[in-house]
PDB file of N, CA, C and O in Angstrom, chain B, residues numbered from 101:
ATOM      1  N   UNK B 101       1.088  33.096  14.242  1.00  0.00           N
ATOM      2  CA  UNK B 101       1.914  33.144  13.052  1.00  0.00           C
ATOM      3  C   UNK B 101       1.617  34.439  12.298  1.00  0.00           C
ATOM      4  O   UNK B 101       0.468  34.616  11.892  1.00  0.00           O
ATOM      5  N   UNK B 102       2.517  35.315  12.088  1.00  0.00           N
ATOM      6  CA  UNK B 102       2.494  36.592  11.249  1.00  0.00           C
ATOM      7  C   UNK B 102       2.697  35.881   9.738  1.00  0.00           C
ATOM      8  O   UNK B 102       3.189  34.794   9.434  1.00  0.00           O
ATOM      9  N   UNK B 103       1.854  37.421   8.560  1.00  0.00           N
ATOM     10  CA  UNK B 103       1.996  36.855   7.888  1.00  0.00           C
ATOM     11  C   UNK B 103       3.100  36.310   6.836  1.00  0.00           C
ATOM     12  O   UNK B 103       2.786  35.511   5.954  1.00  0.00           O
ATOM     13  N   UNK B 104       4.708  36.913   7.032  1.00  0.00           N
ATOM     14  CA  UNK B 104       5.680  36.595   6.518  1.00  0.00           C
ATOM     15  C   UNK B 104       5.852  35.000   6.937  1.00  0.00           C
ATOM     16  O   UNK B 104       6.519  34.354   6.128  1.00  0.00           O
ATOM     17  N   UNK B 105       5.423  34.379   7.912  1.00  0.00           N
ATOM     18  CA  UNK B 105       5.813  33.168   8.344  1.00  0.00           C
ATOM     19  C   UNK B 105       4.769  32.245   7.667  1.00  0.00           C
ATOM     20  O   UNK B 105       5.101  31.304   6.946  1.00  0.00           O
ATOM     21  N   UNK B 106       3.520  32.566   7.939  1.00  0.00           N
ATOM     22  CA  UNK B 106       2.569  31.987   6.235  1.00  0.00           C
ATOM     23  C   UNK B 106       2.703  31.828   5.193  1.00  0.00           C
ATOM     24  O   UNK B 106       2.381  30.797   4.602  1.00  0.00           O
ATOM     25  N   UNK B 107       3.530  33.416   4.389  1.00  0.00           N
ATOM     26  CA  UNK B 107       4.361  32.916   3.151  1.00  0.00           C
ATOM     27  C   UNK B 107       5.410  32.440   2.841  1.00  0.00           C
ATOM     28  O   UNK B 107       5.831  32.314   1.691  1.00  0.00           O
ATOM     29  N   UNK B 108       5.896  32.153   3.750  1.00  0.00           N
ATOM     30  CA  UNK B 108       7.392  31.275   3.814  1.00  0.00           C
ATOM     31  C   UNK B 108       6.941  29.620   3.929  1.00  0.00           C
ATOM     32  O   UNK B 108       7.502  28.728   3.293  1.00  0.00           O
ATOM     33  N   UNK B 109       5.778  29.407   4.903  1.00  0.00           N
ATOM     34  CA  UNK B 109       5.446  27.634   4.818  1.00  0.00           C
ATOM     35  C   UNK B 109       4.993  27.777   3.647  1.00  0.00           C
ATOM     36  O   UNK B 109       5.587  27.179   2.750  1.00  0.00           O
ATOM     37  N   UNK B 110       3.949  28.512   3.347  1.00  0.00           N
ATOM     38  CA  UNK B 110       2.977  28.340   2.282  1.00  0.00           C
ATOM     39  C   UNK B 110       4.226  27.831   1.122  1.00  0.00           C
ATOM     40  O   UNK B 110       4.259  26.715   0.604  1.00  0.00           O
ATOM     41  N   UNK B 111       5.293  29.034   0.857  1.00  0.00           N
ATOM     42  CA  UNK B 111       6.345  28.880  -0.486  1.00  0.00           C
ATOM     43  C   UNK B 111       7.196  27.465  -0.120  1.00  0.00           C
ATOM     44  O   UNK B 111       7.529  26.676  -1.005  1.00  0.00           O
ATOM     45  N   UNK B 112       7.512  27.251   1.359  1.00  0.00           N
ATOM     46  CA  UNK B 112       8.239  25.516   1.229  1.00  0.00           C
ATOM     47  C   UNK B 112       7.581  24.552   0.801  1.00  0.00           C
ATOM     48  O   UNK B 112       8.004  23.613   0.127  1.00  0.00           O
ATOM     49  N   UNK B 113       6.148  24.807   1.305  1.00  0.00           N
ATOM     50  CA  UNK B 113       5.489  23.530   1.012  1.00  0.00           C
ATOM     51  C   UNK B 113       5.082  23.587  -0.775  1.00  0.00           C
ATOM     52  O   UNK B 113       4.810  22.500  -1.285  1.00  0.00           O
ATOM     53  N   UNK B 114       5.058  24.508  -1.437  1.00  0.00           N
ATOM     54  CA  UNK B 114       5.051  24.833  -3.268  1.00  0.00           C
ATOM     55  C   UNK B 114       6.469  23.928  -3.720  1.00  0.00           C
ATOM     56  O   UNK B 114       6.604  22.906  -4.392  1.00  0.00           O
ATOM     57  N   UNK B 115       7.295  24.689  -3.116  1.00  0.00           N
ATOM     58  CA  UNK B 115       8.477  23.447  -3.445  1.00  0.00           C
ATOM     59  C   UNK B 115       8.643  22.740  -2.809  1.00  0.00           C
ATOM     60  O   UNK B 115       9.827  22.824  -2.483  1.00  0.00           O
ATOM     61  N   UNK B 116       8.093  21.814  -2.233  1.00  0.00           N
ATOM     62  CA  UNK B 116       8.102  20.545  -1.965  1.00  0.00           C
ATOM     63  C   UNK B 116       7.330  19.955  -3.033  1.00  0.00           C
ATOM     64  O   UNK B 116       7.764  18.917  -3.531  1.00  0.00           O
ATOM     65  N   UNK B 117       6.006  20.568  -3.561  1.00  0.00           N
ATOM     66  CA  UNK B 117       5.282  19.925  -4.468  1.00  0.00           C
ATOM     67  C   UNK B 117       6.113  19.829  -5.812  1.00  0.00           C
ATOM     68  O   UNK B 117       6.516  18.848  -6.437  1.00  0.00           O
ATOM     69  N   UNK B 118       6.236  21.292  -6.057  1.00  0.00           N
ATOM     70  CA  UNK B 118       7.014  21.254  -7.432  1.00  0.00           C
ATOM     71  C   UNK B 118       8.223  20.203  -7.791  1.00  0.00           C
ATOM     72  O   UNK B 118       8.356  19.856  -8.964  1.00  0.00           O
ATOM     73  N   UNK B 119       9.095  19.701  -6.786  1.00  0.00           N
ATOM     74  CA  UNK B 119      10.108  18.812  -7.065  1.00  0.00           C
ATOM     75  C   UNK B 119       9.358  17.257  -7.154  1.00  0.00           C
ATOM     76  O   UNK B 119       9.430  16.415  -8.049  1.00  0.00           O
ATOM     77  N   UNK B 120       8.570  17.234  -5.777  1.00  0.00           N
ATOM     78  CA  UNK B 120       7.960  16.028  -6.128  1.00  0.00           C
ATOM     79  C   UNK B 120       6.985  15.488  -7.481  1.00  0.00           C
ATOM     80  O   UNK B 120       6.678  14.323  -7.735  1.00  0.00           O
ATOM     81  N   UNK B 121       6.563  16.901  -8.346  1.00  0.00           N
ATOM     82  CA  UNK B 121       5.669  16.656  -9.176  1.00  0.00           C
ATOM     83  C   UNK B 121       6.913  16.482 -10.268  1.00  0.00           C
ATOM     84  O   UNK B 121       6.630  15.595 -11.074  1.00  0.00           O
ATOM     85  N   UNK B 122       7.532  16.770 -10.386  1.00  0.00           N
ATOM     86  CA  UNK B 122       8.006  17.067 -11.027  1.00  0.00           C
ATOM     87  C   UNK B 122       8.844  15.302 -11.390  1.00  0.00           C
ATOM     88  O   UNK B 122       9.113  14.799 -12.481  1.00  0.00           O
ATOM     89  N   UNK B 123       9.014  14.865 -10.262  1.00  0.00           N
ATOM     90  CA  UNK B 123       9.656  13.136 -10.259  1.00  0.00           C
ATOM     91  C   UNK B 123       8.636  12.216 -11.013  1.00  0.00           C
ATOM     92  O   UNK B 123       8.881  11.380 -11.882  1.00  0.00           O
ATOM     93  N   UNK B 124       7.108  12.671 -10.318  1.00  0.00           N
ATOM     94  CA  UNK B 124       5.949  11.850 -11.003  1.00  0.00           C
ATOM     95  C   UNK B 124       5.483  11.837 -12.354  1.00  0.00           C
ATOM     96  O   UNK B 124       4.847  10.912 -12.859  1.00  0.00           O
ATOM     97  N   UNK B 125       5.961  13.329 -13.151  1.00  0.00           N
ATOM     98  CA  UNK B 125       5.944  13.177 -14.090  1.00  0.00           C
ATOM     99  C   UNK B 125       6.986  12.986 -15.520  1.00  0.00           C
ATOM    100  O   UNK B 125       6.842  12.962 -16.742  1.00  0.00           O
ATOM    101  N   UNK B 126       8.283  12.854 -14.353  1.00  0.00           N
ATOM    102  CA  UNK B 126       9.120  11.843 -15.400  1.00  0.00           C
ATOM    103  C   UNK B 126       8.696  10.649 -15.534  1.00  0.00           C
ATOM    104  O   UNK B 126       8.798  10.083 -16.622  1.00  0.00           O
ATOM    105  N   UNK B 127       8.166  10.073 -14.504  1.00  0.00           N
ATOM    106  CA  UNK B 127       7.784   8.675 -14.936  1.00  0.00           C
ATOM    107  C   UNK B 127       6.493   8.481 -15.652  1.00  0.00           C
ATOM    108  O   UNK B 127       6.261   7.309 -15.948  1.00  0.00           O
ATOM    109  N   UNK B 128       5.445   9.513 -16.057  1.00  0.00           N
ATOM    110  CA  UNK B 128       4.797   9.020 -16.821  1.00  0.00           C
ATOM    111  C   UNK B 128       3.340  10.488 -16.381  1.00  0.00           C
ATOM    112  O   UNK B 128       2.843  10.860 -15.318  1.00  0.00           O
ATOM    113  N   UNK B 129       3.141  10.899 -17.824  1.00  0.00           N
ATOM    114  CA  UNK B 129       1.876  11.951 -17.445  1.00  0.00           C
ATOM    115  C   UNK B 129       0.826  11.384 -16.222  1.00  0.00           C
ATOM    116  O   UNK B 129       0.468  11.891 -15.159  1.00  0.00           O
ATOM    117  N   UNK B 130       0.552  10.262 -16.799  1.00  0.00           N
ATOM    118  CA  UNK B 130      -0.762  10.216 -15.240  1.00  0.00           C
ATOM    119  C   UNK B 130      -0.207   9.621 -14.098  1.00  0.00           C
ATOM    120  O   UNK B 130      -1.095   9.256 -13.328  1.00  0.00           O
ATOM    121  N   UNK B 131       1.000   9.370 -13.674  1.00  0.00           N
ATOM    122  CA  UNK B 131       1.812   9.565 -12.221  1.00  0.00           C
ATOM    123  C   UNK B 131       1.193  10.559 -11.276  1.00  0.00           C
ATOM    124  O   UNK B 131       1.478  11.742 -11.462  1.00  0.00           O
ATOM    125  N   UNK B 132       0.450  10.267 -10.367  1.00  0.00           N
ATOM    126  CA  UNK B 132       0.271  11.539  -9.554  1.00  0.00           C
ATOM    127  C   UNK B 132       1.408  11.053  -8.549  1.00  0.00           C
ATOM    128  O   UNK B 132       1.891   9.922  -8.497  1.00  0.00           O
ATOM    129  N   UNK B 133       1.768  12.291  -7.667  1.00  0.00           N
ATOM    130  CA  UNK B 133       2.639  12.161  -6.308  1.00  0.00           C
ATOM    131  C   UNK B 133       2.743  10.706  -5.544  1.00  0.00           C
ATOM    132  O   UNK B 133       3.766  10.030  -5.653  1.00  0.00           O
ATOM    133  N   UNK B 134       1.827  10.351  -4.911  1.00  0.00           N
ATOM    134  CA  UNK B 134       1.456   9.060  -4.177  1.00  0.00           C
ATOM    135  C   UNK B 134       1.126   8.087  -4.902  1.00  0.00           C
ATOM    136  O   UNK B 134       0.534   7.109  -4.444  1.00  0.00           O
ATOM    137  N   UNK B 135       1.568   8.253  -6.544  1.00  0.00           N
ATOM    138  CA  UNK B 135       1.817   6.825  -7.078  1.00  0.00           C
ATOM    139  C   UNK B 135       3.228   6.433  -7.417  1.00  0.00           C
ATOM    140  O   UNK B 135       3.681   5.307  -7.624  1.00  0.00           O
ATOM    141  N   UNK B 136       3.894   7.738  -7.430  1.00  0.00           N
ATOM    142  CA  UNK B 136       5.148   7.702  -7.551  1.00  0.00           C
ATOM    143  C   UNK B 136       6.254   7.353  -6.395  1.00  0.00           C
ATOM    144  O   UNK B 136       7.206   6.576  -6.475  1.00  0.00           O
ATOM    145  N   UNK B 137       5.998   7.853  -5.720  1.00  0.00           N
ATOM    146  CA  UNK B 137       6.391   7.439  -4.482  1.00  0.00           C
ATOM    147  C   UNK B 137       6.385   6.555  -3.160  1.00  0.00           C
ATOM    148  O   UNK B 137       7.087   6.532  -2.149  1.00  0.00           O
ATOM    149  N   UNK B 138       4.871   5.566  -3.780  1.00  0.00           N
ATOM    150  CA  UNK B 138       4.634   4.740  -3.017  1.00  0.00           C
ATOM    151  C   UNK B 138       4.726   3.135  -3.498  1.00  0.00           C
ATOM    152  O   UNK B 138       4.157   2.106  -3.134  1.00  0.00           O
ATOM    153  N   UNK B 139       5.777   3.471  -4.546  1.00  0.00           N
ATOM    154  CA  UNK B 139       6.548   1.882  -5.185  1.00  0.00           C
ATOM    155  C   UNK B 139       7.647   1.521  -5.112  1.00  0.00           C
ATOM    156  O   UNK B 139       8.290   1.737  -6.139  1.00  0.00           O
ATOM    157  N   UNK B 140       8.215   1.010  -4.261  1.00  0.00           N
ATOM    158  CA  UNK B 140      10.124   0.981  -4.306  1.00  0.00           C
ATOM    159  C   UNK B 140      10.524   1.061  -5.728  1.00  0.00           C
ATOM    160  O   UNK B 140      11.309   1.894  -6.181  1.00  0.00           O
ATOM    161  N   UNK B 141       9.934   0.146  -6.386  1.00  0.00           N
ATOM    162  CA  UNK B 141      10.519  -0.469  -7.809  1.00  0.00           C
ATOM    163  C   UNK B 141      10.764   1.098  -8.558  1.00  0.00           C
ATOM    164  O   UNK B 141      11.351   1.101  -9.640  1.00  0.00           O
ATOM    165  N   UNK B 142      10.434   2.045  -8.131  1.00  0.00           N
ATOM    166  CA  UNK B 142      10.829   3.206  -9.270  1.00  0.00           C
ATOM    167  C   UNK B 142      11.550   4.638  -8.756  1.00  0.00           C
ATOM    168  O   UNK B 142      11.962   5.632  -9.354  1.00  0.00           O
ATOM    169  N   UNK B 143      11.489   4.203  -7.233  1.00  0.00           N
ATOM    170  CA  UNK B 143      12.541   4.699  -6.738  1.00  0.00           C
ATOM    171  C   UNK B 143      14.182   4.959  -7.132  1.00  0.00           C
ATOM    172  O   UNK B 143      14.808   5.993  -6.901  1.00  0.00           O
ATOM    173  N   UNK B 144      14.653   3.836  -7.733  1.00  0.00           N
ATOM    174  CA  UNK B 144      15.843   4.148  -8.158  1.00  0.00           C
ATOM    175  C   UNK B 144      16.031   4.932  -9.355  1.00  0.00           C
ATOM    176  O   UNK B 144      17.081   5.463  -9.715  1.00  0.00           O
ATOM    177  N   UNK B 145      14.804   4.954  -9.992  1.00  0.00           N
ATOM    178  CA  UNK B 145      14.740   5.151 -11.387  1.00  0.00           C
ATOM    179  C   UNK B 145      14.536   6.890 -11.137  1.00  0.00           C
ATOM    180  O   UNK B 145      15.197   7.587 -11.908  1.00  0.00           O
ATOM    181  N   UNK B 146      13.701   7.593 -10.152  1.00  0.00           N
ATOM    182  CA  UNK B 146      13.564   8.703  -9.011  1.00  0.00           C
ATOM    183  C   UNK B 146      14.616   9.407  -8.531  1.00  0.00           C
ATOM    184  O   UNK B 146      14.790  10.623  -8.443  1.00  0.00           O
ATOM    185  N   UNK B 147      15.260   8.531  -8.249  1.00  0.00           N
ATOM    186  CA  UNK B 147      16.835   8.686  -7.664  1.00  0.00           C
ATOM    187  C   UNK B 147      17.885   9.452  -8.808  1.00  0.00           C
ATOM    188  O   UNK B 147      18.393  10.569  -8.905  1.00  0.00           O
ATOM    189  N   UNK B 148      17.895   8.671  -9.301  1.00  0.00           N
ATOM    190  CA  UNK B 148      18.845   9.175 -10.828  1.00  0.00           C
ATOM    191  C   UNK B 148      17.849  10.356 -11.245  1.00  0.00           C
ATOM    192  O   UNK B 148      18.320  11.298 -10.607  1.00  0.00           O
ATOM    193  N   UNK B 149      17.203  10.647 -11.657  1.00  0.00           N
ATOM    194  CA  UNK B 149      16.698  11.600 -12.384  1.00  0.00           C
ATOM    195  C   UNK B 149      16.658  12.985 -11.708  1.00  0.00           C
ATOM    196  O   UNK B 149      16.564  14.056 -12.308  1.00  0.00           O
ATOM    197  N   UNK B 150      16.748  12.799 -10.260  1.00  0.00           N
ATOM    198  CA  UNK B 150      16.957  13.882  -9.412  1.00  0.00           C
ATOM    199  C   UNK B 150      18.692  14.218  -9.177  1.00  0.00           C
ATOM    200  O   UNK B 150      19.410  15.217  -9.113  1.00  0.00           O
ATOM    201  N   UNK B 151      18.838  12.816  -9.101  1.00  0.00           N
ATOM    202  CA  UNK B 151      20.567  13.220  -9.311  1.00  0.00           C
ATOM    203  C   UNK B 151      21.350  14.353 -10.286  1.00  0.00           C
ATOM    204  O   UNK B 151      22.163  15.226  -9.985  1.00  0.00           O
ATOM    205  N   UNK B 152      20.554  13.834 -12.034  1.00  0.00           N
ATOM    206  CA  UNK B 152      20.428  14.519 -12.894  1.00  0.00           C
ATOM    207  C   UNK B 152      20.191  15.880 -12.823  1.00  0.00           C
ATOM    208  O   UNK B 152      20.778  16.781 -13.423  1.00  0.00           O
ATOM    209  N   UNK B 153      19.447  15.936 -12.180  1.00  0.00           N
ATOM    210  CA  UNK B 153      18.516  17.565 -11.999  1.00  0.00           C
ATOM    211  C   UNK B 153      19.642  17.969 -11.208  1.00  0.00           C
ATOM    212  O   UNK B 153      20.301  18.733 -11.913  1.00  0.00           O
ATOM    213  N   UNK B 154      20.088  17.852 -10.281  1.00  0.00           N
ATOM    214  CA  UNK B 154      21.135  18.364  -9.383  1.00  0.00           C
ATOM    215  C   UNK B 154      20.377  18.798  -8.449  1.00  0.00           C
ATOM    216  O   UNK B 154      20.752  19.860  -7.953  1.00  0.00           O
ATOM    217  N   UNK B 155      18.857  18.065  -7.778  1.00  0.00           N
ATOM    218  CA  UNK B 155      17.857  18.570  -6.839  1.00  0.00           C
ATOM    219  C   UNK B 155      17.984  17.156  -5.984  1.00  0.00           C
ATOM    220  O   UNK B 155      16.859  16.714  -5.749  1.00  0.00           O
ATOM    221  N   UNK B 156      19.020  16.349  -5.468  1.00  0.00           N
ATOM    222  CA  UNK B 156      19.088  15.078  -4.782  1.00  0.00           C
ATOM    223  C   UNK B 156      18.851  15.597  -3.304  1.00  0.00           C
ATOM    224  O   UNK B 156      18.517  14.757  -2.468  1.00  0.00           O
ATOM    225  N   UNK B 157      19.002  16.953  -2.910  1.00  0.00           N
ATOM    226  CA  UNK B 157      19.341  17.124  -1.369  1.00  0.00           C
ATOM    227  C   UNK B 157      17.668  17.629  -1.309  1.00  0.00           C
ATOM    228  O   UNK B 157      16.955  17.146  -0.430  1.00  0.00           O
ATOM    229  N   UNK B 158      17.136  18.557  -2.231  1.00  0.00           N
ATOM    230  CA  UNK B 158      15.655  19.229  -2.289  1.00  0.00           C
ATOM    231  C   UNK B 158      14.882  18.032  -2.117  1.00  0.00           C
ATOM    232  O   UNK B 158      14.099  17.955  -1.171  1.00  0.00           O
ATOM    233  N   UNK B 159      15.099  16.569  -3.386  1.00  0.00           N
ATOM    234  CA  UNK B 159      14.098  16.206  -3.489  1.00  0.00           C
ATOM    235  C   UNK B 159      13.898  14.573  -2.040  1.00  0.00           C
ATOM    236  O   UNK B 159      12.905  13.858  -1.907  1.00  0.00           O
ATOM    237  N   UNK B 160      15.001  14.510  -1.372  1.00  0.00           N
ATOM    238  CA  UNK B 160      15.218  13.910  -0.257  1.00  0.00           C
ATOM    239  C   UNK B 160      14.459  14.891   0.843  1.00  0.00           C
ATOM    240  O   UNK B 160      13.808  14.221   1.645  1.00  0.00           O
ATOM    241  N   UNK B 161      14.416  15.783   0.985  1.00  0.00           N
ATOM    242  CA  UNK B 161      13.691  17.124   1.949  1.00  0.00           C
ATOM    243  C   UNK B 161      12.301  16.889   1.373  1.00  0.00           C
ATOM    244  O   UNK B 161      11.364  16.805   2.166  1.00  0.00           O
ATOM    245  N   UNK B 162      12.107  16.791   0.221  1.00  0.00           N
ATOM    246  CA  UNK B 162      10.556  16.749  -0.461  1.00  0.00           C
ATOM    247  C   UNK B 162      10.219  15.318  -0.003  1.00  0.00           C
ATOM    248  O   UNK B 162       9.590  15.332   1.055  1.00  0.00           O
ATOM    249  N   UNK B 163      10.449  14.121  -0.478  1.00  0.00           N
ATOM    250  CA  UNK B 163       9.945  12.991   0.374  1.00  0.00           C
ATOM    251  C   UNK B 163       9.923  12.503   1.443  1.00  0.00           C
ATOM    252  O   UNK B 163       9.420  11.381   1.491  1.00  0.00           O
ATOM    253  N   UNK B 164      10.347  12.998   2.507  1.00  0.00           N
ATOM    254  CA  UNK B 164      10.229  12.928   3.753  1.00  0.00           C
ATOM    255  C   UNK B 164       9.157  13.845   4.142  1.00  0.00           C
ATOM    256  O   UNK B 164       8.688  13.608   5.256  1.00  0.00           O
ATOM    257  N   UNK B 165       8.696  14.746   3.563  1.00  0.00           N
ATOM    258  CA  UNK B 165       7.939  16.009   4.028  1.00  0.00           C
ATOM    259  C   UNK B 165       6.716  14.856   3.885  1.00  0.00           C
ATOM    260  O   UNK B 165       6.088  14.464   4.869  1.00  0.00           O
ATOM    261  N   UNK B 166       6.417  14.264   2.216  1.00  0.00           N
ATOM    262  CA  UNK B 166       5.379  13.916   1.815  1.00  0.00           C
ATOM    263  C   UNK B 166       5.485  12.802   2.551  1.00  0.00           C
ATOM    264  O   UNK B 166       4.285  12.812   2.821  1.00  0.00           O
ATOM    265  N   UNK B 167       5.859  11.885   3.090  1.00  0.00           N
ATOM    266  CA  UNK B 167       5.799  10.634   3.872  1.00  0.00           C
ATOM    267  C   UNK B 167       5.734  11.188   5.707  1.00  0.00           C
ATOM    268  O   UNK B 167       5.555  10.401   6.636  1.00  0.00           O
ATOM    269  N   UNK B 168       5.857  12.150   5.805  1.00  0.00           N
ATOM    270  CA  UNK B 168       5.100  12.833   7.126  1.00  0.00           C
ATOM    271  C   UNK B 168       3.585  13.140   6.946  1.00  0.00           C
ATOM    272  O   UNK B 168       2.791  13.145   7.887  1.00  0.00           O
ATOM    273  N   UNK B 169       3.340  13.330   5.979  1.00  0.00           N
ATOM    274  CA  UNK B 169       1.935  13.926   5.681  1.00  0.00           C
ATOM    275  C   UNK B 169       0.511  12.495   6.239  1.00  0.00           C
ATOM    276  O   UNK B 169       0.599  11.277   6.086  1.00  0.00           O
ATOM    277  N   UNK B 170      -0.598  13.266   6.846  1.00  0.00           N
ATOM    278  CA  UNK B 170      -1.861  12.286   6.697  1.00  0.00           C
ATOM    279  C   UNK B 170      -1.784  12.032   5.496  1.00  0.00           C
ATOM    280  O   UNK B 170      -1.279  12.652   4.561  1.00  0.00           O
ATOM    281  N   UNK B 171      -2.787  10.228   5.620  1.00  0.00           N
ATOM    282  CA  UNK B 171      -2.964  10.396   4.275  1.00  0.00           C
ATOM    283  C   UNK B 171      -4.234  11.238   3.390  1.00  0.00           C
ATOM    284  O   UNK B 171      -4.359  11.197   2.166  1.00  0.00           O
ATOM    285  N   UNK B 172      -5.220  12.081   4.447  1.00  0.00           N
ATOM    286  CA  UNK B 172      -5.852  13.248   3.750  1.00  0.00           C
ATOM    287  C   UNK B 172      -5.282  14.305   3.315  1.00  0.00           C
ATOM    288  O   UNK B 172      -5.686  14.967   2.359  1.00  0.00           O
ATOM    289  N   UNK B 173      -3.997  14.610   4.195  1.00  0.00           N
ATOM    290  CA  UNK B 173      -3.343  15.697   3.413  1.00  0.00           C
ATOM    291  C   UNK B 173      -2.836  15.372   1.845  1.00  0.00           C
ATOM    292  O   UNK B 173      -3.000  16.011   0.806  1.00  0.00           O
ATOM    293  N   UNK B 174      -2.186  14.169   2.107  1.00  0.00           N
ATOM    294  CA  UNK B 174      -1.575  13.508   0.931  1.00  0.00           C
ATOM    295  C   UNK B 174      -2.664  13.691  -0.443  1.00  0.00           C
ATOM    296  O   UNK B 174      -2.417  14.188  -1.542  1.00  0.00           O
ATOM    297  N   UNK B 175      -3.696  13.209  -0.026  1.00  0.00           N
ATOM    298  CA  UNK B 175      -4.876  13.087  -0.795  1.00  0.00           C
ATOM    299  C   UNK B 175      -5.306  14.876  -1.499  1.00  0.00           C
ATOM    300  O   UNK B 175      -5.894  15.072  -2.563  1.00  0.00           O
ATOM    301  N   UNK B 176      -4.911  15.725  -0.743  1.00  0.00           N
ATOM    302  CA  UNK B 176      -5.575  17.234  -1.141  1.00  0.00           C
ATOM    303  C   UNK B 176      -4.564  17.725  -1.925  1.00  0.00           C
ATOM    304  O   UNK B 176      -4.703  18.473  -2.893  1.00  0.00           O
ATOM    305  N   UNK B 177      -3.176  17.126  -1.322  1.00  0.00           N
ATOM    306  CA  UNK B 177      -2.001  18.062  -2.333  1.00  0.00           C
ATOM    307  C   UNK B 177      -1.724  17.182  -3.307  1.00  0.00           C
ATOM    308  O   UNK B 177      -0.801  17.481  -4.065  1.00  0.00           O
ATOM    309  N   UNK B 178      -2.353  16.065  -3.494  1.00  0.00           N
ATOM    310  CA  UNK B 178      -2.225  15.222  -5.150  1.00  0.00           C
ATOM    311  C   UNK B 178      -3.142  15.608  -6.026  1.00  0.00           C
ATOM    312  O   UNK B 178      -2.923  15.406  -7.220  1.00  0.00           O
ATOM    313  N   UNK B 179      -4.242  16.185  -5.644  1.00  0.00           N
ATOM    314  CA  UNK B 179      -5.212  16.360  -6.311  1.00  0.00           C
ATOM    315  C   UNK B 179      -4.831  17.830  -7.086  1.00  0.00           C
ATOM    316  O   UNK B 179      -5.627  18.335  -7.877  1.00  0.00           O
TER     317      UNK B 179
END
């Protein structure tokens, strides 16, 4: 991997975080990522607010990324 192809994952995977952080903390300051996303019940509530944002296609690309992830990875990029 050259390094233009490092800063290109490196920058998808930033926005992947940024949209997803960004869901966890509509629902509440101490929401981290993998509390937000690992409750149906607030999913819909997730749903709309991204709708809102006009980020429904980003933040569908962002939770699938994070529901591919170990859960140690999960664990390093919540922290």
């Amino acid at each position: 991997m050259n390094i233009l192809d490092d800063f290109e994952k490196h920058a998808e995977i930033y926005g992947y975080l940024k949209v997803l952080k960004m869901g966890a903390m509509h629902l509440g300051a101490d929401f981290k990522i993998s509390e937000a996303f690992s409750h149906d019940n607030v999913l819909p509530q997730l749903q709309a607010f991204y709708k809102k944002k006009y980020i429904e296609k980003e933040a569908l690309e962002a939770i699938n990324w994070w529901s591919s992830l170990s859960p140690e990875l999960r664990n390093k990029f919540d922290n």
